[in-house]
VEXLUM-721029 format. One record per residue (C-alpha): x, y, z; residue in one letter. Coordinates in pm, whole numbers, padded with zeros to 5 digits, always signed. Example, Ala and Ser with C-alpha at 12.3 -4.5 7.8 and 13.67 -1.06 7.14 Angstrom:
BEGIN
+01230-00450+00780A/+01367-00106+00714S/
This chain:
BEGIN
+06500-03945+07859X/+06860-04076+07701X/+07075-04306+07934X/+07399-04122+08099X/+07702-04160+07830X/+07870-04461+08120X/+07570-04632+08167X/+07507-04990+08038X/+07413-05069+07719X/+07083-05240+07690X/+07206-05598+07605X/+07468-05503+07900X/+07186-05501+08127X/+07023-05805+08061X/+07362-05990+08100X/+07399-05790+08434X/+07077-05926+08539X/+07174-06295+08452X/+07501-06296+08653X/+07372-06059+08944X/+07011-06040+08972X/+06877-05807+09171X/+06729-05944+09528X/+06401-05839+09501X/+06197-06137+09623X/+06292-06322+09954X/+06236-06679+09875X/+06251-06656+09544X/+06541-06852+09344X/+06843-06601+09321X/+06674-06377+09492X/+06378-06259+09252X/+06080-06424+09031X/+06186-06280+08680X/+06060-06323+08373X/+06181-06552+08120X/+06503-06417+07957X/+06329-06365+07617X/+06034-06174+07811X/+06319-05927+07898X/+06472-05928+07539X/+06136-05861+07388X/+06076-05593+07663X/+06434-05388+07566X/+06386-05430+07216X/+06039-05283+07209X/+06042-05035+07508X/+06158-04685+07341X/+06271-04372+07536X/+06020-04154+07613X/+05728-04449+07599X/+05458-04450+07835X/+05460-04771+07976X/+05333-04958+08287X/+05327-05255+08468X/+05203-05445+08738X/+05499-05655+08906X/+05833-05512+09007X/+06184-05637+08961X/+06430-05750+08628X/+06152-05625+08414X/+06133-05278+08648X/+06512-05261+08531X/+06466-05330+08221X/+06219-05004+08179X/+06457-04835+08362X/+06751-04879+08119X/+06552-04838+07854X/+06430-04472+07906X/+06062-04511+07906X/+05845-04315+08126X/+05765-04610+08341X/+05492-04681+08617X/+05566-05001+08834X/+05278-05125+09064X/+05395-05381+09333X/+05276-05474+09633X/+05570-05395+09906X/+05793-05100+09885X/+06111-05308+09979X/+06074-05442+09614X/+06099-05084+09476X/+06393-05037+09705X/+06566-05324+09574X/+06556-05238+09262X/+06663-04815+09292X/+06907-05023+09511X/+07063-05242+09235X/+07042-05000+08976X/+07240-04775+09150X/+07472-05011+09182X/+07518-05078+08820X/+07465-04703+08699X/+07157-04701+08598X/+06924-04411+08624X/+06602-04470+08775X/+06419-04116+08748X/+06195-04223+08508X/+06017-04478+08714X/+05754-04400+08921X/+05718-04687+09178X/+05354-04745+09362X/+05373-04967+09647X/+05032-05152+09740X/+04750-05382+09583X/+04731-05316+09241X/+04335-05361+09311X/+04327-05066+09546X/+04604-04870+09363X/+04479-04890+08992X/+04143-04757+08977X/+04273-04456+09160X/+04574-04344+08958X/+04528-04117+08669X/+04686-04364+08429X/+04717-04142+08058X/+04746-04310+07729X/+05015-04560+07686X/+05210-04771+07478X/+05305-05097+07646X/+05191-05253+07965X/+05266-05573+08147X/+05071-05781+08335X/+05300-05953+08583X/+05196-05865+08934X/+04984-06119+09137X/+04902-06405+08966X/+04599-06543+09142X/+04259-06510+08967X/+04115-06218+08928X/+04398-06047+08955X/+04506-06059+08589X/+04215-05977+08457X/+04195-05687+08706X/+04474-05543+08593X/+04452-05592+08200X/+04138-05402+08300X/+04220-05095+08424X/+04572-05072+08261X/+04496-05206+07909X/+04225-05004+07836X/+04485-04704+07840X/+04667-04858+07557X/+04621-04631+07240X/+04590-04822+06881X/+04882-05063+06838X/+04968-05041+07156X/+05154-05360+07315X/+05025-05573+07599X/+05207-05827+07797X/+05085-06131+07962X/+05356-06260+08176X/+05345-06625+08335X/+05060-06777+08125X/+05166-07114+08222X/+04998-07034+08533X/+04601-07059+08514X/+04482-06737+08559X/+04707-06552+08359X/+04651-06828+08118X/+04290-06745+08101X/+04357-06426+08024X/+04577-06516+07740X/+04301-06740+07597X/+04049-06479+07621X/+04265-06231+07446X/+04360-06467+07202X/+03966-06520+07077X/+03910-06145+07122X/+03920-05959+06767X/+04003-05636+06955X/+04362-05762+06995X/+04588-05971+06804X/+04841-06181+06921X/+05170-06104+06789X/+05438-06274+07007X/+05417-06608+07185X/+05705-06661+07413X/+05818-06936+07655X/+05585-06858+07921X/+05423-06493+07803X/+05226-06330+07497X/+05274-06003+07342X/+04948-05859+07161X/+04855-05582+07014X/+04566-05357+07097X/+04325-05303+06810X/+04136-05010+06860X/+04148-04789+07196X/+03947-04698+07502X/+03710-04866+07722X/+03706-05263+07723X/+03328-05240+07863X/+03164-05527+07669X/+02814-05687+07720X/+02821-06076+07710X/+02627-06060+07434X/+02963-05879+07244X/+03163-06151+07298X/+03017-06485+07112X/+03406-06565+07056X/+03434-06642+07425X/+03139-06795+07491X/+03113-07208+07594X/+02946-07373+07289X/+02687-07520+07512X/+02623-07137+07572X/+02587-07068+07209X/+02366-07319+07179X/+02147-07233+07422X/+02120-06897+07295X/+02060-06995+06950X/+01740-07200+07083X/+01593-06905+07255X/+01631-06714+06956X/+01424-06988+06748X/+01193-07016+07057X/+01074-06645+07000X/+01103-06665+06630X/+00864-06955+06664X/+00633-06735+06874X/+00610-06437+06663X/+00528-06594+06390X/+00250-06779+06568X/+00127-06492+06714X/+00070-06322+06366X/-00045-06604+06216X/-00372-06565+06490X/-00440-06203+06373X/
């Protein structure tokens, strides 16, 4: 999908959301809880027409996917957020028929959809642990190799864990670290079903050590059991 010849240019757009943002949020300061201004440059500069992207979260970012071109997918929890943004878009010329918005908990709406490969998603819906994780779950693991994942709002702790997790993880590599958000790329693709035992690189070193123990435990015991034969 190309942008209509008048509409804004990208850089246009994130200098319309700085003077006018878009009242998305009641409560929130100007109106909506946006991500940090380079969050949104990094999103325009990597978000390419025609990209299958997705996020959890709705608002300047939404917008952002908008004018880009990308065949978007914004999961939010109330529909008057998805309002406000066709809303302000329209209102600034910019075409919004590439977005699909899903209202509701992205717990209850995720597992359902029928998500497709992507290339970028963002994590930026609720921020209270597990939800995150929940949705790196069942979005990231549509991400196809060198795919891009977003972690918005990692000065917060759950999202923070996240980051940290992903960080230590060698199927993803961390390849942006912004104010308050990482950008990473996915090594590999499909499922992100791991045993414990898979992932030493996250486990507490009293954990480690524990586990090393056992393993000398039965080493000890095998041998001791041949040595009786």
């Amino acid at each position: 999908m190309t942008a209509a010849p008048d509409s804004p240019s990208r850089d246009e757009v994130l200098a319309l959301i700085a003077s006018d943002p878009p009242h998305v949020h009641p409560g929130a300061p100007q109106g909506v809880w946006a991500a940090a201004k380079d969050c949104l440059k990094y999103i325009s500069d990597v978000a390419q027409p025609g990209a299958r992207t997705i996020e959890t979260g709705c608002g300047a970012t939404t917008i952002v996917f908008a004018a880009s071109g990308a065949n978007h997918t914004s999961v939010f929890l109330d529909a008057s957020e998805g309002e406000a943004v066709v809303s302000w878009c329209a209102a600034h010329g910019i075409e919004t028929g590439n977005i699909a918005f899903v209202p509701g908990s992205s717990s209850q709406s995720l597992p359902k959809m029928e998500i497709g490969d992507l290339d970028l998603v963002l994590v930026d819906g609720c921020h209270g642990f597990p939800f995150p994780q929940l949705d790196w779950y069942y979005m990231a693991s549509h991400l196809i190799t060198g795919g891009v994942l977003i972690v918005d709002d990692t000065q917060l702790a759950a999202p923070y864990q996240l980051r940290q997790y992903l960080t230590a993880d060698p199927r993803w590599e961390l390849i942006r670290a912004g104010s308050q958000w990482a950008a990473f790329r996915r090594i590999g693709s499909g499922s992100l079903d791991e045993e414990w035992e898979s992932q030493e690189f996250f486990s507490p070193v009293g954990l480690r050590v524990e586990a090393a123990k056992r393993k000398v435990r039965a080493l000890g015991g095998r041998l001791k059991r041949k040595l009786k034969l």
